[in-house]
N, C-alpha and C positions, 0 to 999 in steps of 0.2 A: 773324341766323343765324350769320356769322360770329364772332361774341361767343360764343355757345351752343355752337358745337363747340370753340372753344377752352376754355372752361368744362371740358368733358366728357372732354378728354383730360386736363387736369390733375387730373380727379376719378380718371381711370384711370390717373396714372401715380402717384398717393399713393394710391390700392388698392394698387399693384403693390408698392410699398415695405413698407407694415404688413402686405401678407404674407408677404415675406423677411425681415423688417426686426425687432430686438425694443428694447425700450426700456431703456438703462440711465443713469438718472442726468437723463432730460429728453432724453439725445441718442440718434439712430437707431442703430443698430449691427445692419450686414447678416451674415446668417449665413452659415458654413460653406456652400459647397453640394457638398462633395467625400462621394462616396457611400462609404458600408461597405465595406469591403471583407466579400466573403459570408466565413462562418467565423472573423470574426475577434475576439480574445479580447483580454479587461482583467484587469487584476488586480484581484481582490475584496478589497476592505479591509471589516474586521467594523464598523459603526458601534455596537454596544452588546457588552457583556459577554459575555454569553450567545452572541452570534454569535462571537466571539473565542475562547469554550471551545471552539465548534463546529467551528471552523474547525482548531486545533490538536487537536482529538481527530481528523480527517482529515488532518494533515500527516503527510508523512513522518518516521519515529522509526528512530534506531539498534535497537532492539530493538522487534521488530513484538509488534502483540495479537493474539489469536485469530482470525485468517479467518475472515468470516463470511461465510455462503452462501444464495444466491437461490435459491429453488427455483420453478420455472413451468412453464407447459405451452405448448406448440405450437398450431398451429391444432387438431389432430385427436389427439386420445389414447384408449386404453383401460383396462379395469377395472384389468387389471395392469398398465400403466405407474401410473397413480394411486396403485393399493397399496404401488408400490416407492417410490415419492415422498414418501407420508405415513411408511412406516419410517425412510426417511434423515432424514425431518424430526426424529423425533423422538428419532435419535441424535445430531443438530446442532441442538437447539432454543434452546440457551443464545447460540447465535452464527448462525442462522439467521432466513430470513423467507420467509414464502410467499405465493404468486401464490392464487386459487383458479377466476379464470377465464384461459378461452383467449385468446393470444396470435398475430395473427397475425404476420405476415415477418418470424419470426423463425428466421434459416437462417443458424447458426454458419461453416456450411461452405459456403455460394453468397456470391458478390463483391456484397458490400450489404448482406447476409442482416442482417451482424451489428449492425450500426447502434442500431436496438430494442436490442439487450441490454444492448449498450455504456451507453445511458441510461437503465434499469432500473437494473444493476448501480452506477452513479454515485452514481442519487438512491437508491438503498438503502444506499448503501456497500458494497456485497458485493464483493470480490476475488475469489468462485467463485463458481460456477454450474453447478444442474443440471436440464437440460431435459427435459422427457419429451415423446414424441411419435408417431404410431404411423399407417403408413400401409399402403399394399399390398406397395411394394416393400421396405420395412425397417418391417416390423412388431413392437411394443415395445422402439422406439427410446429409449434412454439418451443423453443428450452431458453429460459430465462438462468442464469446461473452468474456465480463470484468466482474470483478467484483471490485464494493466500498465499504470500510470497510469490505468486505467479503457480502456483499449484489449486488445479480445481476444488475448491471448497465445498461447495453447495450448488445445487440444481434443481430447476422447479421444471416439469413437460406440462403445457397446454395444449390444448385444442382449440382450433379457430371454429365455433358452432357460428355466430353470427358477427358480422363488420358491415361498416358504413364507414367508408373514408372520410377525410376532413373535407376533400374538395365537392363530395355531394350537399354542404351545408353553406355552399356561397362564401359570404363576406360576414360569419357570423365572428370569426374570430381574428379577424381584419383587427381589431385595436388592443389583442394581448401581442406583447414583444417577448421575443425569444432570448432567454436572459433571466427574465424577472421568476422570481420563485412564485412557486404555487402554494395554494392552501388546500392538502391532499386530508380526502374524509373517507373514512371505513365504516360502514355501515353493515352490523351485524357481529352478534357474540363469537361468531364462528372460527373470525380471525383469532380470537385468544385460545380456543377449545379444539381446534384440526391444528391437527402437526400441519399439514400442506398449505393449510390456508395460513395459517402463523407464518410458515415460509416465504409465501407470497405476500405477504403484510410488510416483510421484512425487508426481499427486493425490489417490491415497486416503491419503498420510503430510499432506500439507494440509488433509485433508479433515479428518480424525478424532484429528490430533494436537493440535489447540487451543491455549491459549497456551502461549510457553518459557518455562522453569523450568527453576532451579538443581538444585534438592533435591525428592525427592518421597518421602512416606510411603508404604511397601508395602502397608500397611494399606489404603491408599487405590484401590490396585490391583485393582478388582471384574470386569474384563471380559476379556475377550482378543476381536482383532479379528484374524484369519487369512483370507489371501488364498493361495490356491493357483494354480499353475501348471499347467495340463494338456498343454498344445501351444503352439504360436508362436499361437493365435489363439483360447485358452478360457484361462478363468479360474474360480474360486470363490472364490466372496464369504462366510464363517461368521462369527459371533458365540457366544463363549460365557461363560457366568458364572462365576466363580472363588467357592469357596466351601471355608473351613478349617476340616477336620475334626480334632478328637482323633487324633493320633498314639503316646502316652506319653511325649512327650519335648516340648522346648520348642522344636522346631521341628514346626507342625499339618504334617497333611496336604491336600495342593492336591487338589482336587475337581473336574471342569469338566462343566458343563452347558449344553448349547446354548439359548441364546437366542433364535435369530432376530436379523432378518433369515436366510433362508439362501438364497443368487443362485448362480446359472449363468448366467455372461455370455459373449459371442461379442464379439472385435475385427471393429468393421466399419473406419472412419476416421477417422483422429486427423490432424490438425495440430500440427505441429512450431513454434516460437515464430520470428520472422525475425534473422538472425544480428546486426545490430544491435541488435533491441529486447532480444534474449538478453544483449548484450554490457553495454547500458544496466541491464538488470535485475541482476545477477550485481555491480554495483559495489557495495562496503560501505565505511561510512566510517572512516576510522581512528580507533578511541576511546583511541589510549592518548596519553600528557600528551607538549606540543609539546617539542621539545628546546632549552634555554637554551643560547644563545653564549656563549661564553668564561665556561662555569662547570662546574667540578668538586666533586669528592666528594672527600674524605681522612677514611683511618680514625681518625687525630688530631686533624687541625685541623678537621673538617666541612666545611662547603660553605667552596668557593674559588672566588674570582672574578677575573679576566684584567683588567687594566684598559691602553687603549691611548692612550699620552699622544703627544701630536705634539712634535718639537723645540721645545725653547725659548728665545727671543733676549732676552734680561735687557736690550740696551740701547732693545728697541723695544715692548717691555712698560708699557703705563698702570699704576706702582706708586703705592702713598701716599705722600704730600711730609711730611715733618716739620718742626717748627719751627724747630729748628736746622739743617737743608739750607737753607730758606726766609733765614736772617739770612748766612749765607753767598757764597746766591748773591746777596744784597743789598751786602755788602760788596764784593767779588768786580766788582761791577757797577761800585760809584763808585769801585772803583780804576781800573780801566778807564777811565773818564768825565777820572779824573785825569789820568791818565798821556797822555792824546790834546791837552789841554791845555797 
């Protein structure tokens, strides 16, 4: 009996080991037992190519691409918030992506809410986002919003007071292509004077301004995007299409015909971005070329260069011995040798 229980604890003390324990080489080697920390992150290194493009098409670049934008819905929406979501989509279709079912805890503006977006907007890569959402108390609810480093930045809530979709205006916008930038006009001091309308100044120009460029062809110019100011807390939202007519002269005349979308929107609540992450977002790298030490320019000589030599002591200097020093100090030696003699 005594035999047997000893048996039995050394069967349970070599369990205990093979399952801390992993084998490298023939020899045990007990693991780690210090736990995760919760939330905490590694650096992803790309193991094939393809992950490697992936990954630099998501790094940060001196000069950004087009923002592209998430479009979803809320737990609860309606026919018009819907309608207003499919128009945006397909003014931002080339740089967009859309949700088609409901979302729920998804609440920009409550401490948590935003969490979901934050990981939607990630794994889509969107930097914006526009939620639709429609309840009792804020019914055809809009939230227009950014995001930095994939962390909710800023947030603008609308009201849907009035729409008119694009498809109630026919074929008026039949000849702008989807692609070509717009010529977006703000009309009204208001945008520089309301913090919320400032804000909305701000993301309908990320919204619909698409990638930067140097040089653009006029030609290219099919739409105009105007935002109006009515009060510290309305707005209007128009689209219209640019079309050159015969003037007799080699400058046409400019045409404009409403498109659609056309919004009446209401500020309800916007978030402001925190004076940190603002300070962090707002840094630009310097792209122009580092400055060389001790080197100039001449309209003559071209480039000039400074050079800084240290004193030099000739008698404690390693120089080359020649053959003639060499017989010298040979001579030199056995007179010496003589003369002690």
């Amino acid at each position: 009996l005594f035999s047997l229980v000893q048996v039995l604890e050394y069967l349970f003390t070599g369990l205990l080991a093979l399952g801390g324990a992993t084998s490298n080489g023939g020899r045990m080697q007990v693991e780690d037992a210090t736990p995760l920390v919760p939330g905490q992150t590694k650096l992803v290194k790309p193991k094939t190519r393809r992950g490697k493009r992936h990954l630099e098409r998501r790094a940060p670049k001196a000069v950004e691409d087009a923002k592209r934008a998430l479009f979803l819905y809320g737990n609860q929406t309606s026919q018009v918030v819907k309608d207003v979501l499919t128009d945006l989509f397909q003014l931002k279709r080339l740089e967009g992506h859309k949700f088609t079912r409901k979302n729920e805890n998804v609440r920009p503006f409550e401490p948590g809410g935003e969490t979901s977006l934050e990981f939607y907007c990630n794994k889509n890569n969107c930097p914006l986002f526009v939620l639709g959402s429609h309840t009792k108390k804020r019914p055809h609810n809009i939230v227009i919003g950014r995001m930095f480093d994939f962390h909710l930045y800023d947030a603008l809530e609308l009201g849907v007071d009035e729409f008119k979709a694009m498809k109630n205006f026919g074929a008026a916008g039949a000849a702008a292509q989807i692609g070509n930038k717009p010529c977006i006009i703000f009309v009204g001091e208001k945008f520089e004077s309301v913090p919320a309308l400032a804000l909305a100044k701000s993301l309908l120009l990320d919204m619909f301004r698409g990638e930067q460029i140097d040089r653009i062809n006029l030609a290219g110019i099919d739409r105009v995007v105007m935002a109006v100011a009515l009060d510290d807390a309305r707005l209007q939202l128009r689209q219209y299409a640019i079309r050159f007519k015969k003037s007799g002269s080699r400058i046409p005349r400019v045409a404009l015909s409403e498109m659609g979308p056309q919004l009446g929107l209401s500020v309800r609540r916007y978030r402001l971005p925190p004076s940190d992450m603002q300070q962090e977002a707002m840094k630009q790298p310097k792209l122009g070329k580092k400055k060389q030490k001790n080197v100039s320019s001449d309209a003559l000589d071209g480039k000039i260069g400074r050079i800084y030599m240290p004193k030099q002591n000739m008698d404690t200097m390693g120089l080359s011995k020649y053959k003639g020093t060499k017989r010298e100090r040979r001579d030199s030696a056995r007179e010496s040798a003589e003369a002690k003699k």
